[in-house]
C-alpha positions in Angstrom: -50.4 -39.0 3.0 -52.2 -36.7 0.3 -52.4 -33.9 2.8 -48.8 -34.0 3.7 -48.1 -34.1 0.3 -49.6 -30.6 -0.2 -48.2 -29.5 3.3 -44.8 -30.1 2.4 -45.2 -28.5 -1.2 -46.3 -25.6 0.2 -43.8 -25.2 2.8 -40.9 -25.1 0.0 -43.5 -23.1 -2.2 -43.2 -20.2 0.5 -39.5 -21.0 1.8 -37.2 -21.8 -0.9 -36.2 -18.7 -3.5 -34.9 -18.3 -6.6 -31.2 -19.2 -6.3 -29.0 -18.8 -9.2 -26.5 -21.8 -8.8 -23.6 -19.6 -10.5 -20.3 -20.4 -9.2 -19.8 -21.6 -5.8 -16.4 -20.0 -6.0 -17.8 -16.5 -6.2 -18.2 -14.6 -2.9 -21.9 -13.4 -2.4 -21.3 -9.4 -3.2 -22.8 -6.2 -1.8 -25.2 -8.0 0.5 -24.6 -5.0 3.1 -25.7 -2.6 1.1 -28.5 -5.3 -0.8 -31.7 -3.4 -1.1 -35.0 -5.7 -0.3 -38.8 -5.8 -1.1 -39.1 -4.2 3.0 -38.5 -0.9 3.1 -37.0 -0.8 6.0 -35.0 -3.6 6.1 -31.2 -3.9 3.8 -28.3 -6.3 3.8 -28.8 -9.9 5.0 -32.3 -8.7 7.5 -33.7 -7.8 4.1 -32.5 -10.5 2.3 -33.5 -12.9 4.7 -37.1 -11.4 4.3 -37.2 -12.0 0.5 -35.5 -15.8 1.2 -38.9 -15.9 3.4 -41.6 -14.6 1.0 -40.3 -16.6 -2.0 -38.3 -13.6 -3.8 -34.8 -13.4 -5.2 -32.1 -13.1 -3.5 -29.3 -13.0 -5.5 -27.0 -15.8 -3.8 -24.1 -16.8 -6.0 -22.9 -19.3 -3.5 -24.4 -21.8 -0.8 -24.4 -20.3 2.4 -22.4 -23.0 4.7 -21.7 -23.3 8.7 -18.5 -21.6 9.3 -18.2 -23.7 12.5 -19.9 -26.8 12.4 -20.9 -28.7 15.6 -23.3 -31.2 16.6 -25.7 -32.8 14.3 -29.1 -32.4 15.0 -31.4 -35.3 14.4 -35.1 -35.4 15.6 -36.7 -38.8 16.9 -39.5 -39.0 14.8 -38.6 -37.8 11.7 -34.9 -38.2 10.8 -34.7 -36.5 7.4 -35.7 -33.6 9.8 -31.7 -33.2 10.3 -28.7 -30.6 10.4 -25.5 -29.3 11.8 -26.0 -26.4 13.7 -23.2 -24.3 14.9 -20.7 -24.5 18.0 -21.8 -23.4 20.8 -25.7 -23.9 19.6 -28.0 -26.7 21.1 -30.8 -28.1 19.7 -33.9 -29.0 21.2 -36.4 -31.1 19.6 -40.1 -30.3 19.7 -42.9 -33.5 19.7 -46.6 -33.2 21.1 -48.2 -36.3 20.0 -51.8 -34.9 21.1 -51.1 -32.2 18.6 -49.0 -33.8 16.2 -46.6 -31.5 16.6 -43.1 -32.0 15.1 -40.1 -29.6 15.3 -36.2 -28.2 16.6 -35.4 -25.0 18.6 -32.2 -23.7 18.2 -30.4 -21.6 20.8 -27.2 -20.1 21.1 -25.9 -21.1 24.4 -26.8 -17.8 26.1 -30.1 -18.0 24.6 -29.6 -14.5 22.7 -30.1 -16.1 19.8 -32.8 -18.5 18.1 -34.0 -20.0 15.2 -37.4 -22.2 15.7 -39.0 -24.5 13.0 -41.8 -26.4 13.2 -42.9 -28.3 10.0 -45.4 -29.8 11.2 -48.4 -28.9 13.8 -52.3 -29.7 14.1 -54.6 -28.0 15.8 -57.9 -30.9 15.4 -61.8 -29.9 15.0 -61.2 -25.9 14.4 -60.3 -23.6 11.4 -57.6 -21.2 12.9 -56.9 -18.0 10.9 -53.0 -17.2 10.6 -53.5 -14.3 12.5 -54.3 -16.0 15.5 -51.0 -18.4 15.0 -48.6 -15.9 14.5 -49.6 -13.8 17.2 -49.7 -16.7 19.5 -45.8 -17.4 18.2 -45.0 -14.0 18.7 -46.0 -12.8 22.5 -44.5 -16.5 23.1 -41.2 -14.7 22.2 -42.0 -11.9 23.7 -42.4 -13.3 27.5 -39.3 -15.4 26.7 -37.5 -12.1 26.3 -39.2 -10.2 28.7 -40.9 -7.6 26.6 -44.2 -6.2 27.1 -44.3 -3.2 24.8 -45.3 -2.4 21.4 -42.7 -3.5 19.2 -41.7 -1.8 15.7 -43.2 -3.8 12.3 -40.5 -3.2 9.7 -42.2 -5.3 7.5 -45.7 -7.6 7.5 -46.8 -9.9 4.5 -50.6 -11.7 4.3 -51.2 -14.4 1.2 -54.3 -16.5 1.0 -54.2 -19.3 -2.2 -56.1 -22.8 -2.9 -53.6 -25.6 -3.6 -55.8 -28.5 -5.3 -58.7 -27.4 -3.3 -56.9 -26.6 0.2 -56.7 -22.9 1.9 -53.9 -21.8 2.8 -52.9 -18.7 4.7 -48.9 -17.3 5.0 -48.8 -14.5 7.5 -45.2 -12.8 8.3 -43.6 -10.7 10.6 -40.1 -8.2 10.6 -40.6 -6.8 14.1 -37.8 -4.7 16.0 -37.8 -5.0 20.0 -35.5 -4.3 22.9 -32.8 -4.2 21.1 -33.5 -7.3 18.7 -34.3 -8.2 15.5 -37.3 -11.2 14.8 -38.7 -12.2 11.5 -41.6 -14.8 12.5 -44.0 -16.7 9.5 -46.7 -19.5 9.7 -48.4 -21.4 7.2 -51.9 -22.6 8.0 -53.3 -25.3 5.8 -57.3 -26.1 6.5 -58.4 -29.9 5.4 -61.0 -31.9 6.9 -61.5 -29.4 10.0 -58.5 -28.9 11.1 -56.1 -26.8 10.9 -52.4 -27.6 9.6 -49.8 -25.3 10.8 -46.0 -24.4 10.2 -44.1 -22.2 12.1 -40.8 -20.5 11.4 -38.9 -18.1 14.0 -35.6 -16.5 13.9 -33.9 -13.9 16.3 -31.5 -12.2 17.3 -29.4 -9.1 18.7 -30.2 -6.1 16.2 -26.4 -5.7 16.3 -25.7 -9.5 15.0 -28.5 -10.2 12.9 -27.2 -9.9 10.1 -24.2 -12.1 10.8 -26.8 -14.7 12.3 -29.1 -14.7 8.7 -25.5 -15.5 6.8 -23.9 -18.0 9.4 -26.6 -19.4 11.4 -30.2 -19.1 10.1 -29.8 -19.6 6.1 -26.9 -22.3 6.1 -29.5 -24.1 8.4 -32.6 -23.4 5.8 -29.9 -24.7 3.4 -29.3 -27.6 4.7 -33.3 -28.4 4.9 -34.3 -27.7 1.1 -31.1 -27.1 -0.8 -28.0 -29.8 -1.4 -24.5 -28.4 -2.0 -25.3 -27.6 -6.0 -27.8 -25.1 -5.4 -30.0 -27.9 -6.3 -33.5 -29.0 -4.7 -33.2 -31.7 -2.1 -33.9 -35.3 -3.4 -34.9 -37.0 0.4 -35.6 -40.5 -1.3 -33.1 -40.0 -4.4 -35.3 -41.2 -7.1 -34.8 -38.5 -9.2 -37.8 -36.2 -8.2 -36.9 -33.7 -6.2 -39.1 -32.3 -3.7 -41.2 -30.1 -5.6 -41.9 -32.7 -8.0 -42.5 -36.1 -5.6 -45.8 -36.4 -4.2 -43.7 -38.3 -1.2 -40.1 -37.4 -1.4 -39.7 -40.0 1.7 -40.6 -43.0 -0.3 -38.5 -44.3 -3.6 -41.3 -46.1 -4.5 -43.7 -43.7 -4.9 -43.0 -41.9 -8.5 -42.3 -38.2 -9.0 -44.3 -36.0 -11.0 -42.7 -34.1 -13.9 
C-alpha cells in the first residue's frame, strides 16, 4: 500500500499542470499560435507537451468531450473510468503475471490512440526508462508499419528520489509517416522491481491538434481533474489526491 501510495503521487506529480481555474465561461485563447517549452512543437502538440512535463499551460477552461459516448470502466480497478468519444472503443489492459493494469483507446479506424497504463511490474530487475520507452515506442511503430528513423521534436529525461524511491520520467515528441506521437513512462524502483507507467497518444499530423483538445486532454481530465479545475477527491474525504496517502479509502486520513 505504501508503494502505491508513492506510485500514484508521482504519476499526478509528472501529469497534472498548473491550471488556472479562471472562468469556465472563457474560451481557451490563442492556443494555435501558443508557444511551448519544445521548440518545435506550437498550438495544442506543444501544449500537450508542457500538460506532460508538469508545465503551464494556460487553460482557462476544462477541456470536455464534445461527443460523449460509452463509458469506459476497467474490471479491476473501477475508479480507473471515463467517457471516451463516439466512434472510440476502449480496450482494457490486465496481465496478472505482471500486474499490469490499463485502457487503449482507438478511434474506430485505428488512426488514432491514446494508451494509459497506470500501473505495470516488471519483478526481480531494475529497468532503466530508456529501455521502457523504447520498448513502447517500436510497439507503435510495427502497429503502424514504420521501420524508419522517425523525427524527435522534443525528448525530456528526469531522475528524483521520492522518500527514498528512484524514479526515472523519460519522454518522447516523435514525428513519423505522417503522424504525430508523444510517448512518456515513469519507472519507480522498490524492493527489486521495477514499477512502471506508461502514457501514449497519437495521431494523424493533420488532426493532432484537434485530438490533444477533444480526445486526449478531456480524457486526462477526467482522470485527475473534476469539473472546477480542482484535484480529484476518489474517496471524498476531503484530501485530494496529492494530499491522501490512499485516495481509495475514506478511512485512511489525508495529509495536509
Amino acid at each position: 500500500m505504501k508503494l502505491l501510495k508513492y506510485i500514484k503521487l508521482v504519476i499526478v506529480i509528472f501529469t497534472l499542470f498548473s491550471c488556472s481555474s479562471g472562468d469556465d465561461n472563457n474560451p481557451n485563447e490563442n492556443i494555435a499560435g501558443r508557444i511551448s517549452s519544445c521548440d518545435n512543437a506550437i498550438g495544442y502538440t506543444g501544449l500537450y507537451w508542457d500538460f506532460a512535463n508538469a508545465k503551464p499551460t494556460g487553460l482557462t477552461q476544462v477541456p470536455l468531450i464534445q461527443n460523449p459516448g460509452q463509458q469506459f470502466v476497467h474490471s479491476q480497478i473501477p475508479l480507473l473510468g471515463f467517457t471516451i468519444p463516439q466512434g472510440f472503443t476502449a480496450f482494457e489492459v490486465t496481465d496478472p503475471q505482471t500486474q499490469t493494469l490499463g485502457v487503449n483507446v482507438f478511434r474506430d479506424d485505428n488512426a488514432v490512440l491514446f494508451r494509459w497504463v497506470p500501473t505495470s511490474t516488471i519483478f526481480n530487475q531494475a529497468v532503466p526508462s530508456q529501455s521502457v520507452i523504447a520498448n513502447e515506442i517500436n510497439t507503435m511503430f510495427n502497429f503502424y508499419g514504420f521501420n524508419g528513423t522517425p523525427d524527435v521534436l522534443c525528448s525530456e529525461f528526469k531522475q528524483q528520489v521520492i522518500s527514498t524511491i528512484p524514479m526515472e520520467f523519460n519522454a518522447r515528441l516523435l514525428r513519423f509517416n505522417g503522424r504525430i506521437a508523444q510517448v512518456w513512462v515513469i519507472t519507480t524502483y522498490a524492493a527489486g522491481n521495477t514499477y512502471v507507467t506508461i502514457s501514449v497518444t497519437t495521431a494523424p499530423e493533420t488532426e493532432y491538434d484537434t485530438q490533444v483538445a477533444n480526445t486526449f486532454l478531456p480524457i486526462n481530465f477526467q482522470l485527475y481533474v473534476n469539473e472546477s479545475g480542482g484535484i480529484v477527491d476518489n474517496d471524498m474525504d476531503g484530501f485530494d489526491i496529492l494530499r491522501d496517502p490512499d485516495d481509495n479509502d475514506p478511512t485512511v486520513p489525508g495529509n495536509n
